[in-house]
Z-matrix of the N, CA and C atoms (Angstrom, degrees):
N
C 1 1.437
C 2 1.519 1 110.38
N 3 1.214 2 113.78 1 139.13
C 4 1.443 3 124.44 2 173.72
C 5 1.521 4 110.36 3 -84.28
N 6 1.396 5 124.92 4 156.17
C 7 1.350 6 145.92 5 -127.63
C 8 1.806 7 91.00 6 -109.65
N 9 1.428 8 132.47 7 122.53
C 10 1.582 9 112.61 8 -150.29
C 11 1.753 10 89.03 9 -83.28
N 12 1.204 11 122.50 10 145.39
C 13 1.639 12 132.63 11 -173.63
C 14 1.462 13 94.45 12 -64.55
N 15 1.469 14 105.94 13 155.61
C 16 1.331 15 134.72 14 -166.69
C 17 1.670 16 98.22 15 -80.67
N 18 1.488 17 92.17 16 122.70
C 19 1.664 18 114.31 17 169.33
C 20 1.254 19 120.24 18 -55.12
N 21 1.243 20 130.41 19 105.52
C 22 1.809 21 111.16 20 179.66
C 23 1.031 22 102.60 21 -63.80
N 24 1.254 23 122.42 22 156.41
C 25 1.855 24 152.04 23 175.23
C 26 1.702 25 97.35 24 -89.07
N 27 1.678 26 108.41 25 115.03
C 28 1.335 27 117.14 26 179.23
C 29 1.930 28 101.70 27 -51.26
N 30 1.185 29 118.44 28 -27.68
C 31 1.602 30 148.51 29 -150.12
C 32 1.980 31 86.45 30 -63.14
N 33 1.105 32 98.43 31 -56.26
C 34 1.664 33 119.70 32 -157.78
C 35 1.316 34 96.33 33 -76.38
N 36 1.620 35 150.22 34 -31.94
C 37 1.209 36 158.12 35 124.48
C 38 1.496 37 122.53 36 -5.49
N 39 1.330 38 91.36 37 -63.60
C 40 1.787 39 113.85 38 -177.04
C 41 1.467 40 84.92 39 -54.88
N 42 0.880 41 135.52 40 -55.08
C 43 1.955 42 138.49 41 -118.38
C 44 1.569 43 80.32 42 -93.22
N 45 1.346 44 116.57 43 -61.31
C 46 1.034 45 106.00 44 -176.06
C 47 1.549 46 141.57 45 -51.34
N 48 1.168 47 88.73 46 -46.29
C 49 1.795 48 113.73 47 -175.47
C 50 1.883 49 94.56 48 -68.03
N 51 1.230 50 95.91 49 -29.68
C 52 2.142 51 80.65 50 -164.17
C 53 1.606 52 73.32 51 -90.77
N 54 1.415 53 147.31 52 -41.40
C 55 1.449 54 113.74 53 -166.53
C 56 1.964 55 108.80 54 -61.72
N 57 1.723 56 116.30 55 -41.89
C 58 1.161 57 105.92 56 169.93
C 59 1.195 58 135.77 57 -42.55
N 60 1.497 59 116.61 58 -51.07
C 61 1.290 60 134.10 59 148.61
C 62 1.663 61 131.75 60 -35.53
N 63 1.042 62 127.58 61 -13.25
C 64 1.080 63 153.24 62 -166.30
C 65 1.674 64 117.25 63 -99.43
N 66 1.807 65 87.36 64 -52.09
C 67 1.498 66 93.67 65 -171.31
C 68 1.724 67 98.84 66 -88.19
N 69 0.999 68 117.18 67 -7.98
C 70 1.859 69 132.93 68 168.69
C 71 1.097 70 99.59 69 -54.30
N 72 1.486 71 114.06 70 -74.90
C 73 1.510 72 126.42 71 175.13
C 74 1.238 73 115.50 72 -35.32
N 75 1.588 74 134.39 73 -42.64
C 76 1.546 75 139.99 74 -138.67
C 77 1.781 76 89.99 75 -99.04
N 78 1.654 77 103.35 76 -34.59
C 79 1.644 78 113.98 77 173.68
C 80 1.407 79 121.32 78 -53.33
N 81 1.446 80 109.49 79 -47.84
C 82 1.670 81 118.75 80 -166.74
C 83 1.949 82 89.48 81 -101.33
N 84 1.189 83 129.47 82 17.24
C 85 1.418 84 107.09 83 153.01
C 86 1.620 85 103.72 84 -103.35
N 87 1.525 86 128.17 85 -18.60
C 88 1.218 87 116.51 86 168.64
C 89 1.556 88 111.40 87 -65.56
N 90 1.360 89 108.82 88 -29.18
C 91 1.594 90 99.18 89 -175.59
C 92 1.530 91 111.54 90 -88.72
N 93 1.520 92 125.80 91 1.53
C 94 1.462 93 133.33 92 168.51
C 95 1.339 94 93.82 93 -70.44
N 96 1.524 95 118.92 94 -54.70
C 97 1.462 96 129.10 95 -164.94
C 98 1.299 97 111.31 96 -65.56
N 99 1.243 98 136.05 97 -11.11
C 100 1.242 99 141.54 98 -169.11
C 101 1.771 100 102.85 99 -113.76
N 102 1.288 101 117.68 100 -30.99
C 103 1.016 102 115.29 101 177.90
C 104 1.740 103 113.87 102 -82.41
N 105 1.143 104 123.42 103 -24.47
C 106 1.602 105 140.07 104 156.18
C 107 1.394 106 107.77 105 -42.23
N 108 1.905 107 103.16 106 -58.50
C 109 1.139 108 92.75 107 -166.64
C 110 1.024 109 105.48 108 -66.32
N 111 1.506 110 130.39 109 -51.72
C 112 1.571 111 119.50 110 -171.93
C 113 1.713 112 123.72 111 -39.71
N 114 1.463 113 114.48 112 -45.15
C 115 1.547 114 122.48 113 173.47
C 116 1.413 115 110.71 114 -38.36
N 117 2.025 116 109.25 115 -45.35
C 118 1.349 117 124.27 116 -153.04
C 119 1.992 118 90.88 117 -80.62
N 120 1.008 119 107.76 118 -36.12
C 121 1.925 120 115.27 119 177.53
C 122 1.835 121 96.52 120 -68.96
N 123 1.154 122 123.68 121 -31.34
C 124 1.445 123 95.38 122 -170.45
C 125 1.730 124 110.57 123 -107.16
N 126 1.214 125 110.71 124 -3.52
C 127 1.827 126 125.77 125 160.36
C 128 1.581 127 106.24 126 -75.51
N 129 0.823 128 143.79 127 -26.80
C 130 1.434 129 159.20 128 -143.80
C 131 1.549 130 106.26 129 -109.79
N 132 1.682 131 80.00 130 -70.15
C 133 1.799 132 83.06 131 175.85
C 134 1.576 133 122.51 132 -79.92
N 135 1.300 134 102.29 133 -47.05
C 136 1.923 135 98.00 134 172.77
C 137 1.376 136 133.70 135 -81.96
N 138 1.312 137 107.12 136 -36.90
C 139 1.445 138 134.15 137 -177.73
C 140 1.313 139 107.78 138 -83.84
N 141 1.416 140 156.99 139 -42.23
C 142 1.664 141 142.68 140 -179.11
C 143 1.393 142 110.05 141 -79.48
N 144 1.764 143 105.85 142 -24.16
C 145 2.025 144 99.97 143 175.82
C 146 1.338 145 104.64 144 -59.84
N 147 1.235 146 145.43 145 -40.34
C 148 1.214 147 147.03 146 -172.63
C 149 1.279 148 110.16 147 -88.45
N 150 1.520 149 132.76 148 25.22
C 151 1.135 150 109.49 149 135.96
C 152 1.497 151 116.51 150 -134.52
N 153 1.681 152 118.85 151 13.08
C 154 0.963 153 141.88 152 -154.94
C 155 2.235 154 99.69 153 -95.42
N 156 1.229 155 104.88 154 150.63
C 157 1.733 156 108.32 155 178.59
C 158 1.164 157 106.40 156 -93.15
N 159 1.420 158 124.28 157 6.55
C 160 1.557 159 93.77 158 -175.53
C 161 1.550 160 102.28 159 -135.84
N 162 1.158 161 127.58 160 -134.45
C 163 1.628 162 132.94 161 138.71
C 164 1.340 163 128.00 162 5.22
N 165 1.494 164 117.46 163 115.07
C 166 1.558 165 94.70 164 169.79
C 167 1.845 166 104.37 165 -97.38
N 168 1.402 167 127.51 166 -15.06
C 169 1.489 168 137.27 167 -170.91
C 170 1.390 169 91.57 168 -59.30
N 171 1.370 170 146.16 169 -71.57
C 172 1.169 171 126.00 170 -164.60
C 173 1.771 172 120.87 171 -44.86
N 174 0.930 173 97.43 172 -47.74
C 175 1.765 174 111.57 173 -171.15
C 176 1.677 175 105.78 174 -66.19
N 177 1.912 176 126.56 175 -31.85
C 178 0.915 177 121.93 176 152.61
C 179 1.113 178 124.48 177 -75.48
N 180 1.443 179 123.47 178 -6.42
C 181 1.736 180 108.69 179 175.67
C 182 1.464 181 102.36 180 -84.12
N 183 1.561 182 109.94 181 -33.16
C 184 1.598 183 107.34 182 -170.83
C 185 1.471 184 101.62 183 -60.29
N 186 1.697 185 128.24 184 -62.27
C 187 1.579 186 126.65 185 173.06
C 188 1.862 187 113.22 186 -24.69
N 189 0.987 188 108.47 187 -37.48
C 190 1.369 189 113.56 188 179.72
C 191 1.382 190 115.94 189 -61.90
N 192 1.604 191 114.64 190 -55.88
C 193 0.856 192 108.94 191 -143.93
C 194 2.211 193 91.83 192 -85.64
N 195 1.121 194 96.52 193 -28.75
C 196 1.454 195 111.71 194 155.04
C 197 1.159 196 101.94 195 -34.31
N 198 1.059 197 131.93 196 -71.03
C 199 1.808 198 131.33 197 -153.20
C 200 1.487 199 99.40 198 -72.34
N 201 1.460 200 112.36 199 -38.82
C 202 1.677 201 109.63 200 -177.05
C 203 1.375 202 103.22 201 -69.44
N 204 1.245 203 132.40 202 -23.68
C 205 1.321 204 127.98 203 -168.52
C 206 1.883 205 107.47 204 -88.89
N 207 1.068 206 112.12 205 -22.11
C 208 1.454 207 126.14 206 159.69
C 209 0.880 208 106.73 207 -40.04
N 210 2.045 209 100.30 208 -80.76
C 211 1.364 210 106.48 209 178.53
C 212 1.895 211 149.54 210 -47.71
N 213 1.658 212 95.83 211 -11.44
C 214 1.021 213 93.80 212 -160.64
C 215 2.268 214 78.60 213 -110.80
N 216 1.179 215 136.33 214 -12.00
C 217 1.317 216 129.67 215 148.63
C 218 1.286 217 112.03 216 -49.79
N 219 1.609 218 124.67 217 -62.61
C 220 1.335 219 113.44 218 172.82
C 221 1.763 220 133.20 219 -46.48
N 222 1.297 221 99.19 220 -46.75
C 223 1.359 222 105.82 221 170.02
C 224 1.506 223 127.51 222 -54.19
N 225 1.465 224 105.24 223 -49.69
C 226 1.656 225 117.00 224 149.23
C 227 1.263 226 110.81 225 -20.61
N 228 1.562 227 99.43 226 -84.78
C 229 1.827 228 104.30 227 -167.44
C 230 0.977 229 123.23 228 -31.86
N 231 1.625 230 123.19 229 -50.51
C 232 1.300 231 153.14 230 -154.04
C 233 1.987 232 97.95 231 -55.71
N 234 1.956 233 92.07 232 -65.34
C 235 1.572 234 105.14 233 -177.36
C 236 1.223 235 108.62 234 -48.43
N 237 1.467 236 102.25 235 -59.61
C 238 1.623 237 107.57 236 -173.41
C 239 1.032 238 109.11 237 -52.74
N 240 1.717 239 154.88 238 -24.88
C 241 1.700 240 140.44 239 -172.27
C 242 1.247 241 63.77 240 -74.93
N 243 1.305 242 133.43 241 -92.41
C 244 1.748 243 134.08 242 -120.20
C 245 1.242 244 82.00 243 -52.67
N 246 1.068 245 143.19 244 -105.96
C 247 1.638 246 137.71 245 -161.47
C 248 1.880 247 115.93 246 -4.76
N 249 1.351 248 90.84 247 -73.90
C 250 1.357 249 117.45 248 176.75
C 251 2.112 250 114.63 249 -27.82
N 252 1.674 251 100.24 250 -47.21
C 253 0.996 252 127.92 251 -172.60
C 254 1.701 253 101.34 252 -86.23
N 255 1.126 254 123.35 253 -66.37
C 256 1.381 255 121.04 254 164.53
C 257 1.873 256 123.73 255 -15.78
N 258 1.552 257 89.67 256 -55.64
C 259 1.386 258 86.54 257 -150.00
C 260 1.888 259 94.00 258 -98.30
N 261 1.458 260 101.32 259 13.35
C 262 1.593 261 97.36 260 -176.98
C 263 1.784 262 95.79 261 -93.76
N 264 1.215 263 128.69 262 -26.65
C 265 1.147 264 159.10 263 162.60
C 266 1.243 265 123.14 264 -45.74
N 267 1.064 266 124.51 265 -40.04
C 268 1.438 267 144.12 266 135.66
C 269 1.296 268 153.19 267 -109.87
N 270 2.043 269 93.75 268 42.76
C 271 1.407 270 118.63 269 174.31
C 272 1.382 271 118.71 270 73.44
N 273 1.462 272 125.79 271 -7.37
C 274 1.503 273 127.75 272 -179.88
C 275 1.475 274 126.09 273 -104.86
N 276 0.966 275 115.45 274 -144.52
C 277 1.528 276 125.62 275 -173.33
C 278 1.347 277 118.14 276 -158.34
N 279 1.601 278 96.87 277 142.40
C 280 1.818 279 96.55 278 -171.45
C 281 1.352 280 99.62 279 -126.51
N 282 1.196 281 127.99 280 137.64
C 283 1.829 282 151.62 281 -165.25
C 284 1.158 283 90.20 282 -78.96
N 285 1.726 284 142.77 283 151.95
C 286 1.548 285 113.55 284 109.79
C 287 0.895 286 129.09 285 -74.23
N 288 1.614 287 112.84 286 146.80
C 289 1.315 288 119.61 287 -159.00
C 290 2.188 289 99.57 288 -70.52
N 291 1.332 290 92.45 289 154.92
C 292 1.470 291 110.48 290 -175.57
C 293 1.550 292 106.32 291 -66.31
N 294 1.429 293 117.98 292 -38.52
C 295 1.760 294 121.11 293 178.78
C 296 1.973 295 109.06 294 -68.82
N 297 1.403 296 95.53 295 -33.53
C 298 1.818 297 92.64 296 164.12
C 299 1.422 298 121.36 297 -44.38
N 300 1.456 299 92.20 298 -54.93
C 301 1.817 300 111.36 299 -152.70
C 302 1.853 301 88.02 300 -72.21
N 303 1.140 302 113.98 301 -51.87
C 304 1.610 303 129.60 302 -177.54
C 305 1.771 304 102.49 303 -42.28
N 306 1.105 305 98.81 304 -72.84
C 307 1.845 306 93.97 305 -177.00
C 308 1.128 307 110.11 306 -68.93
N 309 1.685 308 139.46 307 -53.19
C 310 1.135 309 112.54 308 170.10
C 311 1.113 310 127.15 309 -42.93
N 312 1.120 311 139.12 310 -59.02
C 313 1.617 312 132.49 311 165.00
C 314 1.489 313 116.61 312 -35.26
N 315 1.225 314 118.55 313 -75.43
C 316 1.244 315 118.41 314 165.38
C 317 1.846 316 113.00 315 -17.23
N 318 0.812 317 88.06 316 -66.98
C 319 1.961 318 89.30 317 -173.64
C 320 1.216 319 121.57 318 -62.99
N 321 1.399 320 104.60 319 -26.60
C 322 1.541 321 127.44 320 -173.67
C 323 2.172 322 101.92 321 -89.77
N 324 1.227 323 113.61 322 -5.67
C 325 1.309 324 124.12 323 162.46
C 326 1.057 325 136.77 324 -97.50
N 327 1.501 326 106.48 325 -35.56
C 328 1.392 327 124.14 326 152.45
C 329 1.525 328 122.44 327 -41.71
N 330 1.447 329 104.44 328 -57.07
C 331 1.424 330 121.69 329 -159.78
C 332 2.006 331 96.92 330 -66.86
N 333 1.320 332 98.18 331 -33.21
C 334 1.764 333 91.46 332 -166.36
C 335 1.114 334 102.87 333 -83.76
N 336 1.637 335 115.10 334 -40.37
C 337 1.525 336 105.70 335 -176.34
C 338 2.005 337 117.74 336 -70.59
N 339 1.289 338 104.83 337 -8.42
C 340 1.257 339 102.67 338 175.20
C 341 1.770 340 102.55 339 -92.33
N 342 1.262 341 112.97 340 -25.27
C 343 1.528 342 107.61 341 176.27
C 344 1.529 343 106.31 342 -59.36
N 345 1.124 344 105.95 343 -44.55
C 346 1.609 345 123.46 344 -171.88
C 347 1.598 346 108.20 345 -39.77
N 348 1.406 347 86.90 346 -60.45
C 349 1.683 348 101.60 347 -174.66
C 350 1.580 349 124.59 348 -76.22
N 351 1.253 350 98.81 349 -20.21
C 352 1.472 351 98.49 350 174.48
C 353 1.636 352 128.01 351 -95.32
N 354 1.723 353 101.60 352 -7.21
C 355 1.499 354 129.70 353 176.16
C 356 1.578 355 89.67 354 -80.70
N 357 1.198 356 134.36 355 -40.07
C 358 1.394 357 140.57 356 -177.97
C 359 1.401 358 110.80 357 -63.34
N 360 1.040 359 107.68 358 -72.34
C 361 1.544 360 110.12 359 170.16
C 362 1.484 361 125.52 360 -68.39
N 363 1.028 362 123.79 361 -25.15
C 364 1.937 363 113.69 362 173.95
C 365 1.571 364 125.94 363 -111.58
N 366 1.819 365 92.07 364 -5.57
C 367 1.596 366 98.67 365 160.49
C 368 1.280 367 133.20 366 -93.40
């Protein structure tokens, strides 16, 4: 007689499904974050020239660069599920990489501290 095959553990199911679930979740907060940013690109860019004394070009370059920074959160997200999804797929785990987290930030520091300064000077 053969040995009766191993029962899966309902346990190991759970684990899985809430980690899938999870990384779902981790997807649609990059796309909250991307959709912020976009709001934050079109307050910036359309909405502060009109109440601002000087310039309206600064306040549209900042909206811009807002919208690129959207864009480049969305694009993130995007890699990261496929990754995310990959490596859940074959039992592992995927990092984000440290040069992601680095430029996004980076750009995303730029953008405020130049908002900062230019809300200073033309408001």
């Amino acid at each position: 007689m053969s040995p009766d095959p191993p029962v899966p553990d309902p346990a190991d199911d759970d684990v899985t499904r809430r980690t899938w679930l999870a990384a779902e979740r981790t997807w649609l907060a990059w796309w909250r974050t991307a959709l912020g940013g976009a709001a934050v690109a079109v307050a910036v860019g359309r909405g502060l020239p009109f109440i601002s004394k000087g310039a309206r070009w600064p306040f549209e370059l900042l909206g811009i660069g807002y919208g690129v920074l959207s864009l480049a959160v969305l694009l993130a997200g995007a890699v990261r599920q496929q990754h995310t999804a990959e490596s859940l797929r074959e039992g592992g785990y995927s990092e984000l990489t440290g040069s992601t987290v680095m430029w996004m930030t980076a750009g995303a520091m730029v953008l405020v501290v130049a908002t900062i300064v230019i809300i200073a000077v033309e408001l």
